[in-house]
N, CA, C and O atoms as a DFTB+ gen file, in Angstrom:
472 C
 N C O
     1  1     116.055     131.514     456.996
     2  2     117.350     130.885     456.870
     3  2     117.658     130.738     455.382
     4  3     116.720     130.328     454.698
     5  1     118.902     131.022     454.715
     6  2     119.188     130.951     453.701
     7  2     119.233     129.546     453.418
     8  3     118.955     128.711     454.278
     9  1     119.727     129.115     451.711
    10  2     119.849     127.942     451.886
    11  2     121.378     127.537     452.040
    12  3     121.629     126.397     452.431
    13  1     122.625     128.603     451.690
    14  2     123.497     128.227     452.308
    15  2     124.150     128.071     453.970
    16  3     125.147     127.460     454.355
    17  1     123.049     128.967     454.808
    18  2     123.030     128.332     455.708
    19  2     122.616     127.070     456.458
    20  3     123.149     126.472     457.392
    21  1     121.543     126.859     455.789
    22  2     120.716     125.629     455.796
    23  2     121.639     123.945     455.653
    24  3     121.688     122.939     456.360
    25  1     122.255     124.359     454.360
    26  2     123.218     123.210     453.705
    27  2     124.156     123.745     454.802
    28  3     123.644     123.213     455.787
    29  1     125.143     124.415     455.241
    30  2     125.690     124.371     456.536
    31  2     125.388     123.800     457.785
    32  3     125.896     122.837     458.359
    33  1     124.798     124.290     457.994
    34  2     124.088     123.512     459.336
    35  2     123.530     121.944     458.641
    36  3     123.978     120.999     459.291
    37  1     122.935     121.663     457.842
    38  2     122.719     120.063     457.658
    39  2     124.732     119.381     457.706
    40  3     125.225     118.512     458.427
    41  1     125.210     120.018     456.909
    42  2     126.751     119.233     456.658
    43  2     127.760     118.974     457.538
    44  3     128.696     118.201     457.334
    45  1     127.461     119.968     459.036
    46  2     127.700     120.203     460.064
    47  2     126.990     118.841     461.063
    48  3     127.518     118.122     461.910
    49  1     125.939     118.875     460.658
    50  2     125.482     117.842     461.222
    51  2     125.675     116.622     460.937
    52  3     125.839     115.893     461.916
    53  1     125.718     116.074     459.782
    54  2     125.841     115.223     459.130
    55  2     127.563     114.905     459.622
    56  3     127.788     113.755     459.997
    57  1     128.528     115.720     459.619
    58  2     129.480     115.454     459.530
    59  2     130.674     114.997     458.686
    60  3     131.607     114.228     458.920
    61  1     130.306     115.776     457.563
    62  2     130.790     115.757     456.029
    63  2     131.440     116.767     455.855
    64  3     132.146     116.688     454.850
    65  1     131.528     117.823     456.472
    66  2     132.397     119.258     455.913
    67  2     133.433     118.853     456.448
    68  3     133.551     118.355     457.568
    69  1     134.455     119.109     455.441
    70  2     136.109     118.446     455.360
    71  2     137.020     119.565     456.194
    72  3     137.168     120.731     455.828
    73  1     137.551     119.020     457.289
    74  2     138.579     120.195     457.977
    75  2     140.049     119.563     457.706
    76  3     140.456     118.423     457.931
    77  1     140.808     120.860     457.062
    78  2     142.161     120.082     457.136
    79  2     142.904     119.381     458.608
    80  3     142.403     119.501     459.726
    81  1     143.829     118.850     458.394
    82  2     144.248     118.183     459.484
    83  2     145.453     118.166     459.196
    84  3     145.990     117.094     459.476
    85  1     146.116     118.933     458.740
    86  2     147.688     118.714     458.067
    87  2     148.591     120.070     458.891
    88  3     148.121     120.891     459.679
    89  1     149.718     119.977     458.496
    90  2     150.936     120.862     458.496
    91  2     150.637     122.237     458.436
    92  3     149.552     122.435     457.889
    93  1     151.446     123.653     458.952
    94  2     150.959     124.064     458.526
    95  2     150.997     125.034     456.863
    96  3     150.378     126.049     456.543
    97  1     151.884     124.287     456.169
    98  2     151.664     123.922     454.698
    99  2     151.042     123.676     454.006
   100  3     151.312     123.997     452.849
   101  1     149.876     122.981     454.289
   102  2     148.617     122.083     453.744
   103  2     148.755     120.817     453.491
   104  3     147.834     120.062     453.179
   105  1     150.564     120.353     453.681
   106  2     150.386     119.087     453.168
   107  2     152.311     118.801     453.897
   108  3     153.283     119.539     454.057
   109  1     152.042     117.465     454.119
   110  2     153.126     116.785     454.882
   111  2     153.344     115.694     454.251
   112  3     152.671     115.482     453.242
   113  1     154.377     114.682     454.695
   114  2     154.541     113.489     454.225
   115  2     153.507     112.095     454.699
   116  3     153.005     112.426     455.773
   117  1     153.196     111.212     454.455
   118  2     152.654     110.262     454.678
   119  2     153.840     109.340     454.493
   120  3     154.730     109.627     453.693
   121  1     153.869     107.994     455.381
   122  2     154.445     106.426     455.000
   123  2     153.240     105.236     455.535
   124  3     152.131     105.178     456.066
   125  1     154.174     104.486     455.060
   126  2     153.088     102.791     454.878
   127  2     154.045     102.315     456.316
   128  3     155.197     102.671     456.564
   129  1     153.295     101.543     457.015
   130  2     153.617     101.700     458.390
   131  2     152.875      99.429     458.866
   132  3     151.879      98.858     458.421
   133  1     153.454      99.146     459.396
   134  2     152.901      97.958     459.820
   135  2     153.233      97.841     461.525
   136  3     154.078      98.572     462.042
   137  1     152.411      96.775     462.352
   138  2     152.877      96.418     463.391
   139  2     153.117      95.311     463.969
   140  3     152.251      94.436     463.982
   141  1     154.412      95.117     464.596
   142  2     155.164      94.239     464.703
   143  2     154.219      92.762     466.393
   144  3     154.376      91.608     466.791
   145  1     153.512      93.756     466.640
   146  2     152.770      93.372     467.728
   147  2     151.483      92.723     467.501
   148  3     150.969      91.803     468.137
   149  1     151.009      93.425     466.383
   150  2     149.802      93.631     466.056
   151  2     148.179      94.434     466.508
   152  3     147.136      94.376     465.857
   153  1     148.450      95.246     467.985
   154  2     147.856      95.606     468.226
   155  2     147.860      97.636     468.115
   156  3     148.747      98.279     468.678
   157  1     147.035      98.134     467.530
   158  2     146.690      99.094     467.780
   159  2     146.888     100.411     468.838
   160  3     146.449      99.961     469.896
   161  1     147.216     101.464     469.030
   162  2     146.657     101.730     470.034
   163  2     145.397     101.783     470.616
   164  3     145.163     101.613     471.813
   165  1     144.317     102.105     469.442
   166  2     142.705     101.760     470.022
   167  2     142.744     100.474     471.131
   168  3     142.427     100.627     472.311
   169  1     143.128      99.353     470.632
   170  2     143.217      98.500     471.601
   171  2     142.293      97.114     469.992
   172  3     141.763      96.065     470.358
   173  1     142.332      97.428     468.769
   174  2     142.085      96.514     467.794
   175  2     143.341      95.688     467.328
   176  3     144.411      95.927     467.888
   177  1     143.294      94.918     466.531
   178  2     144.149      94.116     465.964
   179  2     144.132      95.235     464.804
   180  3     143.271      96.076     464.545
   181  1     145.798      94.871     463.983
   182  2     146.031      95.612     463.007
   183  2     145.948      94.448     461.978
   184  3     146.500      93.348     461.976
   185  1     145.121      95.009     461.140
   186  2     145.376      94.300     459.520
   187  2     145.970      94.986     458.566
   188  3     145.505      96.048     458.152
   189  1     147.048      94.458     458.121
   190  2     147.795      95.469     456.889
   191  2     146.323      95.456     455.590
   192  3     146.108      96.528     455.023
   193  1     145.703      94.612     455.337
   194  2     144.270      94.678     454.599
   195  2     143.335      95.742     455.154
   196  3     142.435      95.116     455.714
   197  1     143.164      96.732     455.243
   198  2     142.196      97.211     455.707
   199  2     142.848      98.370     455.905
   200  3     143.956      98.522     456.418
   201  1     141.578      99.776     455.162
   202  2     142.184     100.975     455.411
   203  2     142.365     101.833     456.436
   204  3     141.695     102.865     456.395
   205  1     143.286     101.631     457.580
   206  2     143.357     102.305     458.331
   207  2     144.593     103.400     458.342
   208  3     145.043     103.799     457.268
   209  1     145.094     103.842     459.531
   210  2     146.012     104.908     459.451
   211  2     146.058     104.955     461.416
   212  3     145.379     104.507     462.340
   213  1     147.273     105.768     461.242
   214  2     147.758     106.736     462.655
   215  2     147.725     107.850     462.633
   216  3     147.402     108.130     461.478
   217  1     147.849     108.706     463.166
   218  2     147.473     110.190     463.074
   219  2     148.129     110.528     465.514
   220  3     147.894     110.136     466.656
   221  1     148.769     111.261     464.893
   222  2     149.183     111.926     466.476
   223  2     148.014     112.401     467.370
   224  3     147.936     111.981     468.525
   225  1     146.924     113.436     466.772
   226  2     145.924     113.662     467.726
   227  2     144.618     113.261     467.223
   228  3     143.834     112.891     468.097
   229  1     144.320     113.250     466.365
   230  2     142.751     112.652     465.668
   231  2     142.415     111.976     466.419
   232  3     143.325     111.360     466.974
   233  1     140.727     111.617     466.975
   234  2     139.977     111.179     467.834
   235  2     140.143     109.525     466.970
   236  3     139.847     109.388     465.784
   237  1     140.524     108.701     467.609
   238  2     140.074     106.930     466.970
   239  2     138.503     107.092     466.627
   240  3     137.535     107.614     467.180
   241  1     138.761     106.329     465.348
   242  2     137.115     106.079     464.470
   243  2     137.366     107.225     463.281
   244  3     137.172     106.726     462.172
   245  1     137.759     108.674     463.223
   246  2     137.880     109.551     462.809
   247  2     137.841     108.936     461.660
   248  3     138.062     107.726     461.686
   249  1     137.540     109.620     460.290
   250  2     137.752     109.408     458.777
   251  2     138.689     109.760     458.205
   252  3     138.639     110.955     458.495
   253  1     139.489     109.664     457.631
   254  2     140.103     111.109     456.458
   255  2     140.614     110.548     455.302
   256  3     141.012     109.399     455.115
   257  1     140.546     111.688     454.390
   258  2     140.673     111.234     453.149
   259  2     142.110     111.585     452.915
   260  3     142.515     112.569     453.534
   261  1     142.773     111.094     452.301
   262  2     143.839     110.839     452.445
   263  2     144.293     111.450     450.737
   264  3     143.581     110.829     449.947
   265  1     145.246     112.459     449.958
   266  2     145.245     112.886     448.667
   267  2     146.932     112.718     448.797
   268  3     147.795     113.106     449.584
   269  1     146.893     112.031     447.743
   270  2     148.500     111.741     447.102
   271  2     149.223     112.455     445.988
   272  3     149.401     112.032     444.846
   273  1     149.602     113.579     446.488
   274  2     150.174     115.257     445.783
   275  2     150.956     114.898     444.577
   276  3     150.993     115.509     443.509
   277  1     151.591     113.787     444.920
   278  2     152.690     113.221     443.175
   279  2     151.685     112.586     441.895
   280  3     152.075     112.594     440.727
   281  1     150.161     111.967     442.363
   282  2     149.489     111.593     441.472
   283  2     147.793     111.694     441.822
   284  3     146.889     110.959     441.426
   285  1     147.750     112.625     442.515
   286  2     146.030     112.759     442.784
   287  2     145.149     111.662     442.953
   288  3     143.947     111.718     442.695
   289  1     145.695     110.742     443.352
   290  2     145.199     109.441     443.746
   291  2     144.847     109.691     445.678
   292  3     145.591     110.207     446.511
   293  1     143.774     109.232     445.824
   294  2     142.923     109.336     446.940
   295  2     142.457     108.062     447.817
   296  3     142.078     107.006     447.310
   297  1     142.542     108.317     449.249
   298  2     141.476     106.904     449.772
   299  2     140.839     107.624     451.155
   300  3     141.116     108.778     451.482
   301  1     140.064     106.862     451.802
   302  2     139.718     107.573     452.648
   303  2     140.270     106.329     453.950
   304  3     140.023     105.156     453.671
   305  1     140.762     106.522     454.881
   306  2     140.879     105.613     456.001
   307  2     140.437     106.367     457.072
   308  3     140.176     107.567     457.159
   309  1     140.381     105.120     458.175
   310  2     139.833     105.139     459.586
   311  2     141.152     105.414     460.601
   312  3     142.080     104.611     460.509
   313  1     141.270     106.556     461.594
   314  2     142.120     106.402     462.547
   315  2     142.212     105.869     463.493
   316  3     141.484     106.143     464.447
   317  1     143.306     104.765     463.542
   318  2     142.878     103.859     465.017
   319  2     144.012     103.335     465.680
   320  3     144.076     102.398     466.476
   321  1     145.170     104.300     465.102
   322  2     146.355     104.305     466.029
   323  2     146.998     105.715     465.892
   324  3     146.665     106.696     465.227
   325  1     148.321     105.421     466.985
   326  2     148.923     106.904     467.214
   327  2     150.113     106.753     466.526
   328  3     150.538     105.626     466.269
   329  1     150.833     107.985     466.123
   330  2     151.880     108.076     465.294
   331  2     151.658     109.115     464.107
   332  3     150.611     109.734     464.301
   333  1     152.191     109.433     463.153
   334  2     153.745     108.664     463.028
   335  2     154.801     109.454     464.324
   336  3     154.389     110.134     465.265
   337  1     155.702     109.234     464.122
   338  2     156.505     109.414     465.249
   339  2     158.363     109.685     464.533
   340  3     159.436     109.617     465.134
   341  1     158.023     110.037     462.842
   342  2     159.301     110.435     462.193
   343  2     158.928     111.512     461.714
   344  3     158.028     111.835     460.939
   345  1     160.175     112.351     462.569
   346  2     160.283     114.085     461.628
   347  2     159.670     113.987     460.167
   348  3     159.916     113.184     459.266
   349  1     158.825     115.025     460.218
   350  2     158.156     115.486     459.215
   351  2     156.598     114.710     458.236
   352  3     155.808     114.983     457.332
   353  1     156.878     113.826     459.039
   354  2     155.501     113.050     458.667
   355  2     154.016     113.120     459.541
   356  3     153.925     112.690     460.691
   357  1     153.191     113.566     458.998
   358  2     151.380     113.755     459.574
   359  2     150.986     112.621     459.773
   360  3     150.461     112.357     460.854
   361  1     151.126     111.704     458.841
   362  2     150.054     110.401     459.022
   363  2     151.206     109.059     458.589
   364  3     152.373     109.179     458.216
   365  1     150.321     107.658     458.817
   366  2     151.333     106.743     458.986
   367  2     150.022     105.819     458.407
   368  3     149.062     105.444     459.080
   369  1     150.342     105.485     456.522
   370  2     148.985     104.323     456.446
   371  2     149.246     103.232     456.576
   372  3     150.355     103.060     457.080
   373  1     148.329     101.761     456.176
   374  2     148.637     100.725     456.329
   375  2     148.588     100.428     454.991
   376  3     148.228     101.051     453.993
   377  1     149.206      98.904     455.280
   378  2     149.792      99.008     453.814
   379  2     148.552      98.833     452.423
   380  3     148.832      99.202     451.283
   381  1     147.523      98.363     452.703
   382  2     146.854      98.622     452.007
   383  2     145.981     100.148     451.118
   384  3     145.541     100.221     449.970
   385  1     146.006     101.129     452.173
   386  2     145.873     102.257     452.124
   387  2     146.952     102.774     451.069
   388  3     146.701     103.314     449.992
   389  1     148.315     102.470     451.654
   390  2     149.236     103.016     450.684
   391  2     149.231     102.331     449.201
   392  3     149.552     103.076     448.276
   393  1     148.909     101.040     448.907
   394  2     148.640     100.564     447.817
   395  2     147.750     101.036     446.680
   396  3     147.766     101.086     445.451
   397  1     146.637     101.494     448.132
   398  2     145.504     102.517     446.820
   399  2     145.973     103.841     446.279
   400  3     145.703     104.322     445.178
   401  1     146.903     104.475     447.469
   402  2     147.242     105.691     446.696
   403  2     148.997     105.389     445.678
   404  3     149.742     106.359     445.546
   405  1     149.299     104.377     445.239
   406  2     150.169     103.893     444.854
   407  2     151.590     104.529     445.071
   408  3     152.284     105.161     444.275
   409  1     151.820     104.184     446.368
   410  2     153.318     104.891     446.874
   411  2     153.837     103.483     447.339
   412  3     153.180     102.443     447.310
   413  1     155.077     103.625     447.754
   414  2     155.837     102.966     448.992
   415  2     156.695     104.175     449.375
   416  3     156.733     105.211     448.712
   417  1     157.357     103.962     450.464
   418  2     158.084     104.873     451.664
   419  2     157.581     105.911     451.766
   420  3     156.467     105.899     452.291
   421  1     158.173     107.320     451.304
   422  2     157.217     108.323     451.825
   423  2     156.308     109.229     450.520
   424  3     156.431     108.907     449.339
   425  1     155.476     110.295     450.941
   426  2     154.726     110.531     450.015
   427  2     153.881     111.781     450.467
   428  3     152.826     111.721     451.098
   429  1     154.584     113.041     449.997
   430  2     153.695     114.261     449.715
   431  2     152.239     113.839     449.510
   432  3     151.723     113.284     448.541
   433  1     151.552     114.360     451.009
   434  2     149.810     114.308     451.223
   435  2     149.239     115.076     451.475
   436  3     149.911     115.583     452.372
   437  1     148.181     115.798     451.348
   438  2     146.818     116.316     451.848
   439  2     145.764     115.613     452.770
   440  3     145.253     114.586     452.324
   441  1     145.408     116.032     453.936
   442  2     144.222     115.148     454.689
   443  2     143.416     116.079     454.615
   444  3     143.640     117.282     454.477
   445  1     142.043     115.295     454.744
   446  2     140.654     116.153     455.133
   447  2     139.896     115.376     455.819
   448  3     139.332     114.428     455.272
   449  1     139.702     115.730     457.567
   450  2     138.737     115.085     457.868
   451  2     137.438     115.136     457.252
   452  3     136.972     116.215     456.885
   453  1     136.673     113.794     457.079
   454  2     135.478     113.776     456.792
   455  2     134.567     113.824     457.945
   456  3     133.602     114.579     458.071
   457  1     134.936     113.032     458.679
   458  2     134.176     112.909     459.962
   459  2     134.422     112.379     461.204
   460  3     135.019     111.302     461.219
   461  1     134.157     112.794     462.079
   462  2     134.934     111.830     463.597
   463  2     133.552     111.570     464.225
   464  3     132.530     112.256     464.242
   465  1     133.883     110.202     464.801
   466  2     132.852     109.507     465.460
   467  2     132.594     110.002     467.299
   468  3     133.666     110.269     467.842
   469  1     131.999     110.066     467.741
   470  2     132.124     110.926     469.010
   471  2     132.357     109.374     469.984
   472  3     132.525     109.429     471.203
């Protein structure tokens, strides 16, 4: 076994090799998103503190790193609701998420899953 197969198959396992998850552009809009209910679709409470996100099909628990195309500013959040649900947008963060990548309303992104939890 080579060792780039080797480091494949470990990263594979591990669950670290980054698959896009975006448009098929490479990159869509993101917004900062809150809920009025407070509950999730997972079935958690939403904290605008805490990095999470929505995503339309991503498995809940999922990772992704999240890249902010106007200033290369990055975070990684957890998926644990569904959405967004406005033309032209991939993902929907919370507001803390959007704070790290320093936007408000919308915002040219890149995703990469890191990892989904089975």
């Amino acid at each position: 076994m080579t060792t780039r197969t080797l480091w494949l198959a470990l990263t594979c396992l591990l669950g670290v090799i980054s698959q896009p998850a975006t448009a098929k552009d490479g990159h869509s809009l993101a917004a900062t998103y809150s809920q009025k209910d407070g509950k999730t679709a997972s079935g958690e409470s939403f904290f605008p503190g805490k990095l999470t996100a929505a995503h339309r099909s991503l498995r809940f628990g999922t990772i992704v790193r999240v890249t902010n195309l106007q200033n290369g500013r990055t975070v990684m959040v957890r998926i644990n609701d569904r959405g967004p649900f406005g033309k032209g947008r991939i993902i929907d963060l919370s507001p803390a998420a959007a704070q790290q990548l320093r936007f408000s309303g919308l915002v040219p992104v890149t995703l990469d899953v890191i990892t989904t939890l089975q």
